[in-house]
N, C-alpha and C positions, 0 to 999 in steps of 0.2 A: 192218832186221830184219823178216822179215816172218812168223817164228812168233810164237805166245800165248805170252807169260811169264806164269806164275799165279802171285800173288803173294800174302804171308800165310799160307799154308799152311793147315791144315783148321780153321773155325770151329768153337764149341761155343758150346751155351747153356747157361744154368744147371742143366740135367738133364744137362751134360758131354757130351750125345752130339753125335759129328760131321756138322755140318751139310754136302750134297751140293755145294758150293757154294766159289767163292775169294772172300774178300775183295775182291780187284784184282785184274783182268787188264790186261796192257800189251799192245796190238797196235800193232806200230810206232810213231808218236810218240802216240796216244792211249792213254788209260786209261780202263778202265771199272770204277768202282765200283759192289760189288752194294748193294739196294737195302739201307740202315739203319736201324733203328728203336732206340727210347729204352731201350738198354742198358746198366747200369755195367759195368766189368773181370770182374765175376764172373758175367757176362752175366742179371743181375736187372732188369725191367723198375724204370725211374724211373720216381718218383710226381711230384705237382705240377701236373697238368696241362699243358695243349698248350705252355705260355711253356719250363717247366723239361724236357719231353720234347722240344722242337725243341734246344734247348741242347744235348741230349745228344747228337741225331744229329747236332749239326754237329759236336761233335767227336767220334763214331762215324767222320766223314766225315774231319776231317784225319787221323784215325788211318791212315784205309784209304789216303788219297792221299799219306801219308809214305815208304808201301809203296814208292811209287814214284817218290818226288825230287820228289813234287806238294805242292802247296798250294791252298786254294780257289782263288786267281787264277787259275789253272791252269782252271778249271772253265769250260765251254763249253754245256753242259748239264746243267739239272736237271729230274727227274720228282717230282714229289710226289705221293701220296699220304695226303688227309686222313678220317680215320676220322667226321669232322662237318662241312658244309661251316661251322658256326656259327662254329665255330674259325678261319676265316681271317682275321679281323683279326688275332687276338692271331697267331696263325701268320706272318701278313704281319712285324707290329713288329717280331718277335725275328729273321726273315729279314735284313731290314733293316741290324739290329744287327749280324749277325754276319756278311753280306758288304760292307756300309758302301757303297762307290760302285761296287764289283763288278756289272756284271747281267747275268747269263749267261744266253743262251734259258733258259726254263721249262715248263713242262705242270703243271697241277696239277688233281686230281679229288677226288671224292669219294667211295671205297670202306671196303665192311670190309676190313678188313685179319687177317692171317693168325695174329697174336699180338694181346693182348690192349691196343695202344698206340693213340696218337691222331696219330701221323704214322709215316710210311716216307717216304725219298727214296732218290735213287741217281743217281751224276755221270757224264757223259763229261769228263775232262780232253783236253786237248791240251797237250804239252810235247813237242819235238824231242829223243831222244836221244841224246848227245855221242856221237859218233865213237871 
């Protein structure tokens, strides 16, 4: 297959309006995940700092990569952006945590970010799909 499947259909944030944007795109056996930042279901920034805000984007992240038969393992690359570089140990730990012996390439910097959070990430999976 070599069109874009857009997958998720149209994001919204907590002001409900529609974000220009797919959750998951699948181009042939890759997926790309847009980038996630620290949102519950009702799209409300979590609070707690960078420990409890990385927690939320890793499962912002299996959310988006369910979309498409993915899972972290799946995951080939990650981009990070951190809104402090001070944040990167505690950023590192909960990393850690939550891919265990996983270590997909990474990039990580240190920007404002576009909403009022203390991390954004966003995946390339690779998973072949069935026939």
């Amino acid at each position: 297959m070599s069109s874009l499947q857009l997958l998720g259909g149209e994001p919204k944030a907590s002001d409900r309006q529609i974000r220009p944007f797919s959750p998951a795109v699948r181009a042939g056996d890759f997926v790309f995940v847009s980038g996630q930042v620290p949102v519950d279901a009702r799209g409300e920034l979590v609070t707690g700092g960078i420990e409890a805000q990385t927690r939320q984007v890793f499962e912002n992240l299996r959310r988006a990569l369910a979309l498409a038969g993915c899972a972290l393992d799946d995951v080939c690359k990650i981009n990070v952006w951190l809104d402090d570089a001070r944040d990167f140990g505690a950023f590192n730990r909960v990393y850690m945590e939550c891919l265990g012996a996983h270590r997909p390439a990474r990039s990580t910097v240190e920007s404002r970010l576009m909403v009022d959070a203390k991390v954004e990430m966003d995946v390339t999976a690779y998973r072949p799909q069935a026939d």
